[in-house]
N, C-alpha and C positions, 0 to 999 in steps of 0.2 A: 260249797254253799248249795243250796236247795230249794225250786220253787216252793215257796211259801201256799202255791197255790195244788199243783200236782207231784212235788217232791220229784222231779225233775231237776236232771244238774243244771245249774244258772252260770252263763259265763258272761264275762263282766267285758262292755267295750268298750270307748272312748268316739263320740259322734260330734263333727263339726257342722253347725247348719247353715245351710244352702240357701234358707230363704229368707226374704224380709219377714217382720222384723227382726230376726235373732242371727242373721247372718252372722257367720263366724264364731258364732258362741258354740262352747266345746262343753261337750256331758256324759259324765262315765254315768252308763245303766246297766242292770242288770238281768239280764237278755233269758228267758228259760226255752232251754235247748229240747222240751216236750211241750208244753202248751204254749208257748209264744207270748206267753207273761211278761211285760217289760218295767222294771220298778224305775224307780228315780232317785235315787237317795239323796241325791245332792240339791233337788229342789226341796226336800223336809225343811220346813220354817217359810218359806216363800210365801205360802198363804196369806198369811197377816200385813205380808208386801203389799199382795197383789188387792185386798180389799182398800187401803189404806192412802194409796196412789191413784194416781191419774194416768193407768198406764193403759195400755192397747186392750187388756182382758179387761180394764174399768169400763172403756166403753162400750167393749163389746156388751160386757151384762148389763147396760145402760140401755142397750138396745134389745136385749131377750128380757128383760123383767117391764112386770107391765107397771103402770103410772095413770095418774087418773085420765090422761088423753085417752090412753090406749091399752087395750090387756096385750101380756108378751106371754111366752114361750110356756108357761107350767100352767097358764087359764089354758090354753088348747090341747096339752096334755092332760089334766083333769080332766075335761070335755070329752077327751077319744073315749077315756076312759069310763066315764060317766055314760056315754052310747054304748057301748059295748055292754056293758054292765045292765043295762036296762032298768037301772030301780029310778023309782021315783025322789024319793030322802037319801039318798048314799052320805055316807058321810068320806071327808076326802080331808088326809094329810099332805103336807107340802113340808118332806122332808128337806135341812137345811135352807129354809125358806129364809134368812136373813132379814131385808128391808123391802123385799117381795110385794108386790101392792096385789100381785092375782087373784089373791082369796078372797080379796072383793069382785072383782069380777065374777068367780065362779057365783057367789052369794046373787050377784045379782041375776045372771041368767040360768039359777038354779036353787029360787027360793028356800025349796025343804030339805036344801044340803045341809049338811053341818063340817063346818072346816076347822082343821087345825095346822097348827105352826108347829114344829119341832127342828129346832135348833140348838148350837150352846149354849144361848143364852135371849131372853128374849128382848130382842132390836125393837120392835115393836112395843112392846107395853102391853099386850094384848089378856086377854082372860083365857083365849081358847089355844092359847100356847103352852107346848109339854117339853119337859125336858128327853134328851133320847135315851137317858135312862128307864123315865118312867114313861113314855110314849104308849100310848094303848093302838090295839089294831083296829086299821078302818079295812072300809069297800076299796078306796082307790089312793096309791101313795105315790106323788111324785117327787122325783129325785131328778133337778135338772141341773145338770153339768156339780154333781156331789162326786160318784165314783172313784172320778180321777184321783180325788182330794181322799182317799184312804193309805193311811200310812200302815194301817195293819189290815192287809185284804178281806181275809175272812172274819176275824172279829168284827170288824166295823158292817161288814156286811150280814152277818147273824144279825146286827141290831136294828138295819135295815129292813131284813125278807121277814124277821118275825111279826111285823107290824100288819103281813098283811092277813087279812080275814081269811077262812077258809075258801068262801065263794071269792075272794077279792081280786087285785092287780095291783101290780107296781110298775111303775114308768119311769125307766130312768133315762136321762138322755147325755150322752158321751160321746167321742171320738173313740171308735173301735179299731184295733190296731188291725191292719190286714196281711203284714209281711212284708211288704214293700222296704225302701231305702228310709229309715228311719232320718236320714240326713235332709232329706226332700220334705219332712213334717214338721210344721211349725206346732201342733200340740204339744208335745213330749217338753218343748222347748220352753215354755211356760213357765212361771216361776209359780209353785204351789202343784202343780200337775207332778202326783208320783206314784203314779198308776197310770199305766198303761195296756187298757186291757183289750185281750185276742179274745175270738170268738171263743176259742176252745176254753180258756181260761172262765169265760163268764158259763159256759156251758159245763163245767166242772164245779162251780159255783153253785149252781142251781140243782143240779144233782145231787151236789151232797149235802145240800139243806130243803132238799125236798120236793123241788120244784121243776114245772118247765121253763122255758125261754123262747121265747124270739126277738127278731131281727130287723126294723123296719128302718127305711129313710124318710126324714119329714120332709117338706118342702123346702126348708133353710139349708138342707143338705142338694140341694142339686143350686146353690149360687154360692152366700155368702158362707153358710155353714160349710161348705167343703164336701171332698168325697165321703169322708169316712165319720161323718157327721151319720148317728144310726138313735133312734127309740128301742132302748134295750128291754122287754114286756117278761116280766116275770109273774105266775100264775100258778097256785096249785090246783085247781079243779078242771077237769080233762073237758069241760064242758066249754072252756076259755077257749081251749083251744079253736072248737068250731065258729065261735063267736068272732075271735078274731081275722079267721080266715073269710066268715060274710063279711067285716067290717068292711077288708084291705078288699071284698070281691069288689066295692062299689066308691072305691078311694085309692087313688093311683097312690097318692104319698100321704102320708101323716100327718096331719096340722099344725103347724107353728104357728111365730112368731112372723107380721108382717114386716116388711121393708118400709 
């Protein structure tokens, strides 16, 4: 067998976890022994679980999607992105946006945005919702906590990075895998989570679809989001690059979602 991602040998282990909630739950992955790819095969289907229940990952998204109290996790992602960007009218996708209330947010503290929903199907009823087949490119594309949820890496991911504009960005936000005791990680453990992605693997990624990367922590990553909680910034115009580096000169961490 073969990363899917770097055609690296993939060797298959068997992990029991250590922590709450999933203590003692045991899961064969398949581990790539060159980029540190780690797939899940045994969570494939779990998705439709984990939307459907009232489980741990239900309220967590309860708590990163915004609602009319409060905007969550992808209005402050659009926003980085939106600063960076410096346009006035940007227009901004909110890939796998679901039942997502942020794109009013964005609307509101960013009048001459223009948003779209792209989903499987539209949860909302909306008019400015695309399918991801026929999904057009904007300026700014967020993808929070999607990644994980690809059962075919790079396919799903072409249909991601082509959305974005030549000047654009894409924001995706995930648990990045770092090497460590995969037994000590409660992400992987997830039911719907079957992607597990290492730096090098997102950075092979972006490579061979044209793109740079980088690496950021938002502020939900130094409490509740965890260590390895990261803002994955994909960007093809070398000009992002500088851009992002003034961002982060004057912003210790990334903006999320409040407590």
């Amino acid at each position: 067998m073969s990363c899917p991602v770097c055609e690296a040998e993939v060797k298959t282990h068997a992990y029991e976890c250590e922590v709450a909630p999933y203590k003692g739950k045991v899961l064969q992955v398949h581990r790539c022994t060159g980029c540190d790819f780690v797939q899940l095969p045994e969570n494939i289907g779990g998705f439709s679980k984990v939307v459907s229940n009232a489980t741990l990952e239900g309220s967590l998204r309860s708590l990163r999607n915004g609602n009319d109290e409060r905007p969550g996790r992808e209005f402050y992602m659009a926003g980085m992105g939106i600063d960076m960007l410096g346009l006035d009218a940007p227009s901004v996708t909110f890939f796998g946006s679901g039942l997502n209330a942020d794109h009013r947010w964005v609307k509101s503290k960013y009048p001459n945005a223009t948003t779209k929903l792209v989903d499987l199907e539209n949860m909302q009823g909306l008019e400015s919702f695309e399918t991801i087949a026929e999904a057009t490119p904007s300026d700014v594309i967020v993808a929070s906590e999607v990644i994980e949820h690809f059962e075919e890496p790079l396919e799903h991911f072409k249909s991601l990075i082509r959305l974005i504009k030549p000047n654009g960005i894409l924001i995706c936000s995930t648990n990045v895998y770092d090497g460590t005791d995969i037994r000590r990680h409660q992400y992987p453990f997830v039911p719907g989570h079957v992607a597990y992605w290492s730096p090098l693997a997102l950075i092979k990624v972006a490579t061979d679809l044209g793109c740079f990367v980088d690496f950021r922590t938002p502020e939900v990553g130094m409490h509740r989001g965890g260590p390895r909680k990261k803002y994955v910034i994909f960007y093809r115009n070398i000009e992002l690059l500088f851009r992002i580096s003034h961002y982060f000169g004057t912003h210790r961490l990334a903006p999320s979602e409040k407590e």
